[in-house]
N, CA and C of each residue as an Amber inpcrd file, in Angstrom:
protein
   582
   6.9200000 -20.0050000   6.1820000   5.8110000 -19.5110000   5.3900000
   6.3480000 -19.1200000   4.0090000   5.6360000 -19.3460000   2.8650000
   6.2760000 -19.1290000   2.0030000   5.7170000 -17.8700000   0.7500000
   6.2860000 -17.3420000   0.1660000   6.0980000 -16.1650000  -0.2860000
   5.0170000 -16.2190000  -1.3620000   4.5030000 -15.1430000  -2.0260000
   3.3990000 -15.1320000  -3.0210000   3.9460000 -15.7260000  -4.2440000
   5.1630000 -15.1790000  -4.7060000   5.6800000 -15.7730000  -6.0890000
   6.0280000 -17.3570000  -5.6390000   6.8920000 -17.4390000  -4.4520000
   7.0840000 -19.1570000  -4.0540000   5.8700000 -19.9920000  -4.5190000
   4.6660000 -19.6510000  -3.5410000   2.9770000 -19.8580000  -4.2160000
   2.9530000 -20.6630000  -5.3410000   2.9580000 -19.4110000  -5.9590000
   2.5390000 -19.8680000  -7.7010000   3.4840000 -19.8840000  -8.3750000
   4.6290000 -20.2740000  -7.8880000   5.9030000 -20.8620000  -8.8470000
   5.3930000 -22.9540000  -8.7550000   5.0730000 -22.8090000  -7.5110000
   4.8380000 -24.3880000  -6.9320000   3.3210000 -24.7710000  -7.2700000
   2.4490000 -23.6790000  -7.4930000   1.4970000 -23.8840000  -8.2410000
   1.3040000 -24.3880000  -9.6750000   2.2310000 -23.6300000 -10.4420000
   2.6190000 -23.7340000 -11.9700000   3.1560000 -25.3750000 -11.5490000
   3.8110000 -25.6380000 -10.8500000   4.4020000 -26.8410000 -11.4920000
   3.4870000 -27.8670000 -11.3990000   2.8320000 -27.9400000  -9.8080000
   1.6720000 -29.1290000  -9.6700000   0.6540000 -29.0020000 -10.5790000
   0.3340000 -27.8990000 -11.5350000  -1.0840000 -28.0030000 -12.5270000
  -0.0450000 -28.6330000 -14.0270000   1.1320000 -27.8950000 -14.1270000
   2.0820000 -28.9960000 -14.8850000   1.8370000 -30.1610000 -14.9510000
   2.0890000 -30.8590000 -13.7310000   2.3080000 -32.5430000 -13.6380000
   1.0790000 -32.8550000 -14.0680000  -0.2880000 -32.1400000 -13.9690000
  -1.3720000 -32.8270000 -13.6620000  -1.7700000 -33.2130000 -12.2880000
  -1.0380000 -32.8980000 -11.1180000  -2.0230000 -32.8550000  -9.8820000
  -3.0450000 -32.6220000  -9.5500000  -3.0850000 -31.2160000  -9.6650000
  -3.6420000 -29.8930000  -9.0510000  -4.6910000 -29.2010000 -10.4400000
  -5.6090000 -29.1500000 -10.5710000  -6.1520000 -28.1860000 -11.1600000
  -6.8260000 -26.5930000 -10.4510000  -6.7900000 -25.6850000 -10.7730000
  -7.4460000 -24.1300000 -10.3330000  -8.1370000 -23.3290000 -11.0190000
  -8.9940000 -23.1820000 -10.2660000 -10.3510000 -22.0390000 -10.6290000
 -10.6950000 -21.1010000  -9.5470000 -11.1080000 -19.7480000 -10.8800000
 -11.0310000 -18.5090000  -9.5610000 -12.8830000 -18.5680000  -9.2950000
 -13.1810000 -18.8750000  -8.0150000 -14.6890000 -18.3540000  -7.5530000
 -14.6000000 -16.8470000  -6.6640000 -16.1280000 -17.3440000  -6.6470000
 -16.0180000 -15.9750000  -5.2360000 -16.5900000 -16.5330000  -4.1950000
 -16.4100000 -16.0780000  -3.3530000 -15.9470000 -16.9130000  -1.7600000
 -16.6730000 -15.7800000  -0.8050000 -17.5650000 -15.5220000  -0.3840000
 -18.0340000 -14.4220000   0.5520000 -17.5100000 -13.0740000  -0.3140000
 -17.7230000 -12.7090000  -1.5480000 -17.5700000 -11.5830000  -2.2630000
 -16.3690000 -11.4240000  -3.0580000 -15.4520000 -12.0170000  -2.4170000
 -13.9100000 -11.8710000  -3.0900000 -13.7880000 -13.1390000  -3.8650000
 -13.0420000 -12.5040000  -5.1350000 -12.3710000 -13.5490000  -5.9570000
 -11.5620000 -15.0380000  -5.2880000 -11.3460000 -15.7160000  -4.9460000
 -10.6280000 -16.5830000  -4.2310000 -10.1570000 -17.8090000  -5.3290000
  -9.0410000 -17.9890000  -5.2000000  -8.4070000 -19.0620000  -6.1380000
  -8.7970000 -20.3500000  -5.5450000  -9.8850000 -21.3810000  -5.9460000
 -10.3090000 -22.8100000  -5.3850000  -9.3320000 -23.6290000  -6.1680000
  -8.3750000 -24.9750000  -5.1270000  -7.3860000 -26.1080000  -5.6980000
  -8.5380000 -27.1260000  -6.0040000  -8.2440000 -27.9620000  -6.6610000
  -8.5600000 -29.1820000  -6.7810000  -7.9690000 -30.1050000  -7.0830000
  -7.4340000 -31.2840000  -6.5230000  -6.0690000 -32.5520000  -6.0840000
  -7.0680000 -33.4370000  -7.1520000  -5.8160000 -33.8460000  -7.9550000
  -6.7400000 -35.3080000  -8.7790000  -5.7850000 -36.2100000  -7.9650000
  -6.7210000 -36.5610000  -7.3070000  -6.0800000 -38.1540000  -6.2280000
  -5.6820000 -39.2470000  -7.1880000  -6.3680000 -39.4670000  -7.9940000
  -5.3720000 -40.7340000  -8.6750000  -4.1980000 -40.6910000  -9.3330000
  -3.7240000 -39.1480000 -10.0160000  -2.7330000 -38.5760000 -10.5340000
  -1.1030000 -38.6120000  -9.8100000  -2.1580000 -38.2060000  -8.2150000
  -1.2430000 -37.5830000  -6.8810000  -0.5260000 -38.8670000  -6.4950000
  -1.3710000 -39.8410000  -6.6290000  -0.7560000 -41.1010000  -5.9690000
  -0.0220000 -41.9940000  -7.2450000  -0.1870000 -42.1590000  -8.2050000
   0.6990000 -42.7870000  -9.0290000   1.3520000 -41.2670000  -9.1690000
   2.2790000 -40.4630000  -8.7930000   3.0310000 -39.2220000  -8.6620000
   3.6560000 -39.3330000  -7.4550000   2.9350000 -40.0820000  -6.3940000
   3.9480000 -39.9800000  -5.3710000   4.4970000 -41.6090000  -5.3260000
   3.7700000 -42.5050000  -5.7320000   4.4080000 -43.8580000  -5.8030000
   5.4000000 -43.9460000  -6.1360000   5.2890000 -43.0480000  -7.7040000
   6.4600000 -43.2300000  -8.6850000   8.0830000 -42.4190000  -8.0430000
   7.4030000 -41.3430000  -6.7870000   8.7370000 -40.6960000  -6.7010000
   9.1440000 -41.2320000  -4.9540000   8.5990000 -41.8670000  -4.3570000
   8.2330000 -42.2600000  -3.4120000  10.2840000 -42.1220000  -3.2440000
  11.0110000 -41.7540000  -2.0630000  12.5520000 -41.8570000  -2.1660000
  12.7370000 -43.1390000  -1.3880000  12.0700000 -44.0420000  -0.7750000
  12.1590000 -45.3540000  -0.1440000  11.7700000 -46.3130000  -0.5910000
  10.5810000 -46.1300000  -1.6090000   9.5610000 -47.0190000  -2.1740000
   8.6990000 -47.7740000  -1.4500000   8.2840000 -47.2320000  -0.3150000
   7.5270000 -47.4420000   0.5910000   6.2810000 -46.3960000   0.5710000
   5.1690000 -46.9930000   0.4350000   4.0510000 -46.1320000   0.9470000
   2.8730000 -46.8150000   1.5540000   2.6080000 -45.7530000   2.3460000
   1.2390000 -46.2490000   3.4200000  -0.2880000 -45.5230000   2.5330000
  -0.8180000 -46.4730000   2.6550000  -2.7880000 -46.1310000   2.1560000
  -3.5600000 -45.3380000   2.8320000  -3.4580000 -44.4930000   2.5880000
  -4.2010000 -43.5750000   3.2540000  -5.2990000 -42.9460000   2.3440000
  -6.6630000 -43.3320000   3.0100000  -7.6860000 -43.4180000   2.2370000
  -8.3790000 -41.7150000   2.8880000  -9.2350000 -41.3160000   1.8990000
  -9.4030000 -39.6560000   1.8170000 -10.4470000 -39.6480000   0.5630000
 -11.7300000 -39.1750000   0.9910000 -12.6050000 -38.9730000   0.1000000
 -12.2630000 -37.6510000  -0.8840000 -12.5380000 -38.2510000  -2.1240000
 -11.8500000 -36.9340000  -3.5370000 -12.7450000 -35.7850000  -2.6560000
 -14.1760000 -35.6880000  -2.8670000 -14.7610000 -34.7330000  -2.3630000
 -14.9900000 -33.9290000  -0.7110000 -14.2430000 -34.7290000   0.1510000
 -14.0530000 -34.2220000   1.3390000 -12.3610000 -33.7140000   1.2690000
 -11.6650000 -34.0380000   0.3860000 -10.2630000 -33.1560000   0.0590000
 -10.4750000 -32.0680000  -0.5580000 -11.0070000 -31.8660000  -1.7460000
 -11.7890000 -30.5730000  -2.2210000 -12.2790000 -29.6780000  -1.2570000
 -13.1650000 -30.0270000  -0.4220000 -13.6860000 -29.1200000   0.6970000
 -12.5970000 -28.7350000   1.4130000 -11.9920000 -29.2100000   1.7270000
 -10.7010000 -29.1780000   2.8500000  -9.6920000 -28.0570000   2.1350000
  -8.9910000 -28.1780000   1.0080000  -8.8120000 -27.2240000   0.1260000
  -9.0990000 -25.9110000   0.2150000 -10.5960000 -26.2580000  -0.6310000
 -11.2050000 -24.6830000  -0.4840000 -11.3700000 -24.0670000   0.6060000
 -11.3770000 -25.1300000   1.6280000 -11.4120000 -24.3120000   3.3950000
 -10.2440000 -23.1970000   3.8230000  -8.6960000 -24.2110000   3.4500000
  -7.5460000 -23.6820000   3.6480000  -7.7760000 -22.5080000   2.6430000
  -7.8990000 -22.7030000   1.5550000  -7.5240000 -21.5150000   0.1430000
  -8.3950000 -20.1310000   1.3920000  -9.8290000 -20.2670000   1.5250000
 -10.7000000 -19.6000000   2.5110000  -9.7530000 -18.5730000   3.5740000
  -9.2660000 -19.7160000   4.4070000  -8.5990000 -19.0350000   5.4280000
  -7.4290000 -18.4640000   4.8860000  -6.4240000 -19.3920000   4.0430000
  -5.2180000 -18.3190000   3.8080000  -5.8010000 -16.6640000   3.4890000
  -6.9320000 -16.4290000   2.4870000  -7.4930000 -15.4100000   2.0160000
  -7.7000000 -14.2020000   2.7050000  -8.7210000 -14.6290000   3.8750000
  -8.9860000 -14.1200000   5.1460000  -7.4190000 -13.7160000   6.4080000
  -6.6870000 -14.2920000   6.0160000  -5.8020000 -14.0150000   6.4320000
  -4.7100000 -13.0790000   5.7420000  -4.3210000 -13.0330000   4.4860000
  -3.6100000 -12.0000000   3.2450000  -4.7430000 -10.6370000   4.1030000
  -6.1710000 -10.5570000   3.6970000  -6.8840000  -9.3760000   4.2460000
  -6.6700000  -8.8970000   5.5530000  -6.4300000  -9.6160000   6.0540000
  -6.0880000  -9.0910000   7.6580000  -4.6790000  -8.7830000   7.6950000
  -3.8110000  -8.7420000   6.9230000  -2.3550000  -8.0260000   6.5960000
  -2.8830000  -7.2140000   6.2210000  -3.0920000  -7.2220000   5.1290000
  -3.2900000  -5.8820000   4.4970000  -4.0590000  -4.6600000   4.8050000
  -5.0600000  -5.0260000   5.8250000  -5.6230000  -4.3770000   6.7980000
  -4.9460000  -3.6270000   7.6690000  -4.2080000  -4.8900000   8.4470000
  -2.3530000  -4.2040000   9.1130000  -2.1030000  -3.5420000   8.6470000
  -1.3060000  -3.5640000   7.6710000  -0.4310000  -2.2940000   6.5840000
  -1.3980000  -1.5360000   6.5020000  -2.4020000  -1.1400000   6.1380000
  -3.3190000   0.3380000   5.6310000  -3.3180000   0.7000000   7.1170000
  -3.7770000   0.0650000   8.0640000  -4.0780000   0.7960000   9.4610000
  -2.6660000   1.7950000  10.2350000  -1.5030000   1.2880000   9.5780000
  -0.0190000   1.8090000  10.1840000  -0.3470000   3.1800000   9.2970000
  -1.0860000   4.2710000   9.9210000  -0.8130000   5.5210000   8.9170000
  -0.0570000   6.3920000   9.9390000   1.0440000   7.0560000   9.4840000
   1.5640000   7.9100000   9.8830000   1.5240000   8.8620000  10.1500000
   0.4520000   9.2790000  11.1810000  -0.1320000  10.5760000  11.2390000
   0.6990000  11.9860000  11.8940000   2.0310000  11.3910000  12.7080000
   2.3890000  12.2540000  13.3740000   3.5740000  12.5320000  12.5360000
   4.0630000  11.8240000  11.6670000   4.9590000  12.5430000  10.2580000
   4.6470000  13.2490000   9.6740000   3.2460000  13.0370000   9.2120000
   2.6190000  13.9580000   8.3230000   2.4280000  15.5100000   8.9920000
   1.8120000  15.7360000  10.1130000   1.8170000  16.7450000  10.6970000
   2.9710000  17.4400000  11.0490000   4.0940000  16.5670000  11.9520000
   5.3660000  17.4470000  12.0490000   5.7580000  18.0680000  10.8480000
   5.9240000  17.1240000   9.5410000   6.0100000  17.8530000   8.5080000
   4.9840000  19.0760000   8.0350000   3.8330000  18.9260000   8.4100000
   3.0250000  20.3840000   7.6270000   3.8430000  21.2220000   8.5760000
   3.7030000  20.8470000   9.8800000   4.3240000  22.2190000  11.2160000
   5.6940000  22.9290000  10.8900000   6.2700000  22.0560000  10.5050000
   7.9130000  22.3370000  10.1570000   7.8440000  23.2690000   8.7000000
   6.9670000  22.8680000   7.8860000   6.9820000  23.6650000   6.5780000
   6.1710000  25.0200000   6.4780000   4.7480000  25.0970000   7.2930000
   4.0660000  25.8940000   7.0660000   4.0740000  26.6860000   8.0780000
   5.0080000  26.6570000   9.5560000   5.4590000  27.3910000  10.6960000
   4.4520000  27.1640000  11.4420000   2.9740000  25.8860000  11.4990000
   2.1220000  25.9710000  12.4010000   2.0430000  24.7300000  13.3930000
   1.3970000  24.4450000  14.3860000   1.5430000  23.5780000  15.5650000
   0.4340000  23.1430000  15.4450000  -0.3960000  22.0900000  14.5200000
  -0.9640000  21.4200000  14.8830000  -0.7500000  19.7750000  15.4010000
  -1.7320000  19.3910000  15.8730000  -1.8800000  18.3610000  16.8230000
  -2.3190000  17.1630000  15.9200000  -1.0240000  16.0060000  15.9200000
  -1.2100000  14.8930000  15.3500000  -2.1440000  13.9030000  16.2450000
  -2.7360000  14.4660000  17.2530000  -3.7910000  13.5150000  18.0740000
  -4.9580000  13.9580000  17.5770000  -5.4510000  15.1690000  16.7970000
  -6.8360000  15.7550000  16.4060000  -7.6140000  14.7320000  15.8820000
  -8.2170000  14.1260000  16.1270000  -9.3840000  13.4610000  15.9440000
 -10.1880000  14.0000000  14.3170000 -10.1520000  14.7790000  14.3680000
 -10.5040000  15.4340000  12.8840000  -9.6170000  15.0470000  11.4900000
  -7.9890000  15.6930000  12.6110000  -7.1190000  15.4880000  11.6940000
  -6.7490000  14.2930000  11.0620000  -7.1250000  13.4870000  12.0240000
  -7.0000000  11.6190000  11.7350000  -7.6350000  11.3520000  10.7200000
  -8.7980000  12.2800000  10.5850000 -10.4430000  11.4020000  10.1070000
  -9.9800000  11.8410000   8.9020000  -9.1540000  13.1640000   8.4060000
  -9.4700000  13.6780000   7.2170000  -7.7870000  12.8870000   6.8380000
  -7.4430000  12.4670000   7.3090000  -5.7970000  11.6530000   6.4740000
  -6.0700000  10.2340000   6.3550000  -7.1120000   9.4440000   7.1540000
  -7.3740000   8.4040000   7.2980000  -8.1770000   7.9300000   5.6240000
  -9.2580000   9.1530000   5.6310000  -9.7880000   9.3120000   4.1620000
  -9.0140000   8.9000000   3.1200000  -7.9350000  10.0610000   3.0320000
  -7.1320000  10.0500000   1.9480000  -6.2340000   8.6860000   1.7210000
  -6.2600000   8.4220000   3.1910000  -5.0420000   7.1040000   3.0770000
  -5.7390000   5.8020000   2.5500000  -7.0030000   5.8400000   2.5430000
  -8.0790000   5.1390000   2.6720000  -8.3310000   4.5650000   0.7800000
  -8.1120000   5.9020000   0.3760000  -8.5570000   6.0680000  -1.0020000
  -7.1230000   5.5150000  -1.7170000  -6.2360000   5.1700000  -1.0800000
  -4.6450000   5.1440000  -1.6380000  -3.7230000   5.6920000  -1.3930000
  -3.7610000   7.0630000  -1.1180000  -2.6170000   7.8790000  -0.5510000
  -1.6180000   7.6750000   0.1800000  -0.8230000   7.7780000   0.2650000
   0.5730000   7.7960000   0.8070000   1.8620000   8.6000000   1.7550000
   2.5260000   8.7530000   2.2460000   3.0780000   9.5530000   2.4380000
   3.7560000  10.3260000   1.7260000   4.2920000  10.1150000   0.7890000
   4.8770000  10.7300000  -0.5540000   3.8330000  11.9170000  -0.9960000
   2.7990000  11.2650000  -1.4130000   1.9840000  11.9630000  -1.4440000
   1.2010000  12.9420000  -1.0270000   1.1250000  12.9670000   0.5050000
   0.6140000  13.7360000   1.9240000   1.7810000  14.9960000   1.7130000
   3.0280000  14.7910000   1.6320000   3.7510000  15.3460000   1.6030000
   4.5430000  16.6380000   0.2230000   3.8110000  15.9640000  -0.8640000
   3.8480000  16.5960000  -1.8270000   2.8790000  17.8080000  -2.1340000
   1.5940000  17.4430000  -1.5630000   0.6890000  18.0150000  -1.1020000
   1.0580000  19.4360000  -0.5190000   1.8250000  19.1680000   1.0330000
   1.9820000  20.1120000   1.6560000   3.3130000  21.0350000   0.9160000
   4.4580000  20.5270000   0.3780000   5.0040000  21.3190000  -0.5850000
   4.4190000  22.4770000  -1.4470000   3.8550000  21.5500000  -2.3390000
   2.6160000  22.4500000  -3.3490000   1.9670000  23.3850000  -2.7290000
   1.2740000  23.2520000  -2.2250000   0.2620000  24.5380000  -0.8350000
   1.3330000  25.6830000   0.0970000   2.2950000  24.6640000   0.2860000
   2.8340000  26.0680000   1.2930000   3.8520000  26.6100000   0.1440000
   4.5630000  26.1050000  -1.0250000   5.2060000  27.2350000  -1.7540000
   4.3990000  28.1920000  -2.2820000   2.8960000  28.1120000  -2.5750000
   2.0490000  28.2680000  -3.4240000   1.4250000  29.9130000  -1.8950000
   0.8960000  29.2700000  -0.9680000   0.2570000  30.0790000  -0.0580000
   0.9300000  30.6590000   1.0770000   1.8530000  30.2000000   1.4470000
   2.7530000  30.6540000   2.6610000   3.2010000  32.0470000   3.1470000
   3.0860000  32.3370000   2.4120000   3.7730000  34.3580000   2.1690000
   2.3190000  34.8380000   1.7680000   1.1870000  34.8100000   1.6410000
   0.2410000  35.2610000   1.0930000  -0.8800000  35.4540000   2.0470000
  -0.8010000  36.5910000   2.4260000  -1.7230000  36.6600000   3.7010000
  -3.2090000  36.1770000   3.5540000  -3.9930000  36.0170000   2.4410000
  -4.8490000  35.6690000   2.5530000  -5.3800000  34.7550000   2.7090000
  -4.2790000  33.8210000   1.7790000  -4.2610000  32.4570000   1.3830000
  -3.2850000  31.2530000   3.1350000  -2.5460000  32.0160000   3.2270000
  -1.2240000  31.4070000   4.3010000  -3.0870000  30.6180000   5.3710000
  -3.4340000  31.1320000   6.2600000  -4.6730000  30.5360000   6.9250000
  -4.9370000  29.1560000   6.1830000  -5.0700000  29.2750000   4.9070000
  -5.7300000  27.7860000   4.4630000  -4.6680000  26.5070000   4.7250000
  -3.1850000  26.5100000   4.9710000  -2.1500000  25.4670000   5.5910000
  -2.6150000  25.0650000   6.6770000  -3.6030000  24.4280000   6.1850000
  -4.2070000  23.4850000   7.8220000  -5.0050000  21.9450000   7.5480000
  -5.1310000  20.9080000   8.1950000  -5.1590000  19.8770000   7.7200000
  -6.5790000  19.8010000   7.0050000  -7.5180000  20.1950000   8.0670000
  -8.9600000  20.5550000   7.0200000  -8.7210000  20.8540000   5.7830000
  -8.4340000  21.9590000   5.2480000  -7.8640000  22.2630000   4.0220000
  -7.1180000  21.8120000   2.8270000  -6.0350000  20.8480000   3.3450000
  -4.7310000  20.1280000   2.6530000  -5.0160000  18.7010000   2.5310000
  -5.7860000  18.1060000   3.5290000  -6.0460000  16.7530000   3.7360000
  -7.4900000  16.4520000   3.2180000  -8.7370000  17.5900000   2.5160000
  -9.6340000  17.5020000   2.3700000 -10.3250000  16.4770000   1.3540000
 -11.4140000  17.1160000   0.9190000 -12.0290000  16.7340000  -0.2620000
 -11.0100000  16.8800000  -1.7380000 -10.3890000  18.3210000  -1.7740000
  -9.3440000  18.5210000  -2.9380000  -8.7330000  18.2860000  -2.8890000
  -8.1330000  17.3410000  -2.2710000  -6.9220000  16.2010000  -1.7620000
  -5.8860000  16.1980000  -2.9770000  -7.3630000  15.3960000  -4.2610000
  -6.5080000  14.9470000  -5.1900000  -5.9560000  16.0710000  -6.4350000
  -7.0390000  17.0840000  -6.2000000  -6.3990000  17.9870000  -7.2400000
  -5.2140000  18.9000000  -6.3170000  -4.8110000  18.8320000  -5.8790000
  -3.7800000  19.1420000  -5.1400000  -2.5650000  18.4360000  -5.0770000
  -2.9790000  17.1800000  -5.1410000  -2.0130000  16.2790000  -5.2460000
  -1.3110000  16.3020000  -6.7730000  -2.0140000  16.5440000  -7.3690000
  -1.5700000  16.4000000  -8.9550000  -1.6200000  17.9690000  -9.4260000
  -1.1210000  18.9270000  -8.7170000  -0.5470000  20.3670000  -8.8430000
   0.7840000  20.2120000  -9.1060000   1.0390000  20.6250000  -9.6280000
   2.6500000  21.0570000 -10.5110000   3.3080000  21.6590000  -9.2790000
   4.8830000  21.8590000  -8.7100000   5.0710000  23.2420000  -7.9360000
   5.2550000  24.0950000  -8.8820000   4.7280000  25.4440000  -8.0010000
   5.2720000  26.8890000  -8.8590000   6.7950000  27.1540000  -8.1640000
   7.3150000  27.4960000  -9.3320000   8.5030000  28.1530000  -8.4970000
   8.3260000  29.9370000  -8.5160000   8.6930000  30.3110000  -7.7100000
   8.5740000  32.0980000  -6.8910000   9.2160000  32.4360000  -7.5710000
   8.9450000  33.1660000  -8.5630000  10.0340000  33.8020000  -9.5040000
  11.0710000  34.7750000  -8.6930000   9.9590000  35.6440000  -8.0730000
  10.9280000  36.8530000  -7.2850000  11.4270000  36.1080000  -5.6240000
  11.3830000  34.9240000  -5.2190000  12.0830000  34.1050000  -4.6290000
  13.3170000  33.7750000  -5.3230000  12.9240000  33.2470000  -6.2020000
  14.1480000  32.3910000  -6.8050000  15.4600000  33.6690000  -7.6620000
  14.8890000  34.7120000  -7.6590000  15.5230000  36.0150000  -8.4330000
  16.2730000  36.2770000  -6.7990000  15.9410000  36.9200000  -6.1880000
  16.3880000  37.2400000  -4.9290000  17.5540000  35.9230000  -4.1990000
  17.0690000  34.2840000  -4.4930000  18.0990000  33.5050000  -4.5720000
  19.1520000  33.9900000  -5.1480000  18.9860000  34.0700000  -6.3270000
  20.2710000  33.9400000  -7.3270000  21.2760000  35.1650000  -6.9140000
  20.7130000  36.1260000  -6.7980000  21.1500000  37.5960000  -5.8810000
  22.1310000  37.8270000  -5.1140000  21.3740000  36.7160000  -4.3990000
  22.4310000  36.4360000  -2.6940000  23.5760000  35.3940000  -3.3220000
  23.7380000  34.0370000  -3.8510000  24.2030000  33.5310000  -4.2020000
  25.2770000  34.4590000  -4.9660000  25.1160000  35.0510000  -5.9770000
  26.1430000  36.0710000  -6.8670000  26.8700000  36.8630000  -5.9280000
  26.3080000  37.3400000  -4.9800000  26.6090000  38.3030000  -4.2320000
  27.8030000  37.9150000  -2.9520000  27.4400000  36.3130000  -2.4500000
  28.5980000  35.6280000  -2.0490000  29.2770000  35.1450000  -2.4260000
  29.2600000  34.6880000  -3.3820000  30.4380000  34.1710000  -4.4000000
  31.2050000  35.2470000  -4.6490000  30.7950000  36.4470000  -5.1170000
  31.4370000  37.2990000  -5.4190000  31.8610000  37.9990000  -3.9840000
  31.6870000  38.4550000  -3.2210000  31.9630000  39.1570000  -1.5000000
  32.0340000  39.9700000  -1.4490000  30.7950000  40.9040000  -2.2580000
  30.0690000  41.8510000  -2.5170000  29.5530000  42.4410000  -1.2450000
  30.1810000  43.9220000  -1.0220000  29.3820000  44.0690000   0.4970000
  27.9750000  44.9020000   0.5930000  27.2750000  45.1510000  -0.9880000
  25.6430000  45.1850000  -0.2990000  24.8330000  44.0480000  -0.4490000
């Protein structure tokens, strides 16, 4: 099987020679690239390169090759969508959760039916794991220690509607975290005994 750039590297050359001409239609809604073979081109092209100099007649209506074409172009199409369908459907739901559990100290359930529905969304819209995950960074440095706020580290919440403004939150860094870092750090380096 050969690759997308392979494709239209071998594309470029047959509209080169003059084989092959291409036009983009739409095909049941989607853009779809339609071939079209100039048979008289193809055959003084393959006569001329023929490596035996032998060829057999094989007769083929211009306009029942066209159809045939656009059939294949059809199915390859239908088929790229059903990958890519594949790939979006592989979402990683039980990464995403071990990770909120591991960061935000809570045990939810990567089988929740809810929880699916509200990551499935996001994954739906583009999202990523990178992203899922940056998410939960942002929120639990932000709410974690904060009794009021700590409750909202839950997938309803993180995986929601504010998905994206969340996603595109800056982290804060804890000043009096990161002061109390530096503290301890000085304090072992140095072997300071309070």
């Amino acid at each position: 099987m050969f690759n997308e750039r392979q494709v239209r590297y071998a594309t470029n050359k047959l509209v080169e020679k003059g084989l092959i001409e291409t036009k983009l239609f739409r095909a049941g809604g989607s853009p779809t690239v339609h071939y079209r073979l100039h048979i008289d081109n193809f055959v003084k092209w393959f006569v001329t390169n023929c490596p035996n100099g032998t060829f057999q007649n094989v007769e083929m209506e211009p306009d029942n090759l066209s159809k045939s074409l656009t059939d294949i172009t059809s199915d390859i199409t239908t088929d790229n969508k059903k990958i890519i369908k594949k790939e979006q459907a592989v979402i990683p739901f039980l990464i995403i959760i071990d990770y909120l559990n591991s960061k935000a100290k809570t045990n939810f359930k990567a089988s929740s039916k809810t929880t699916q529905a509200k990551i499935t969304a996001r994954w739906n819209e583009g999202y990523r794991l990178d992203d899922f995950t940056h998410v939960i960074d942002v929120k639990v440095n932000e709410w974690l220690n904060h009794p009021k706020w700590s409750k909202f580290l839950r997938p309803d919440t993180l995986f929601g509607t504010k998905f994206e403004n969340y996603r595109n939150q800056k982290k804060v860094v804890d000043e009096h975290a990161a002061n109390r870092q530096r503290a301890e750090d000085f304090r072992q380096e140095n072997d300071l005994p309070f």
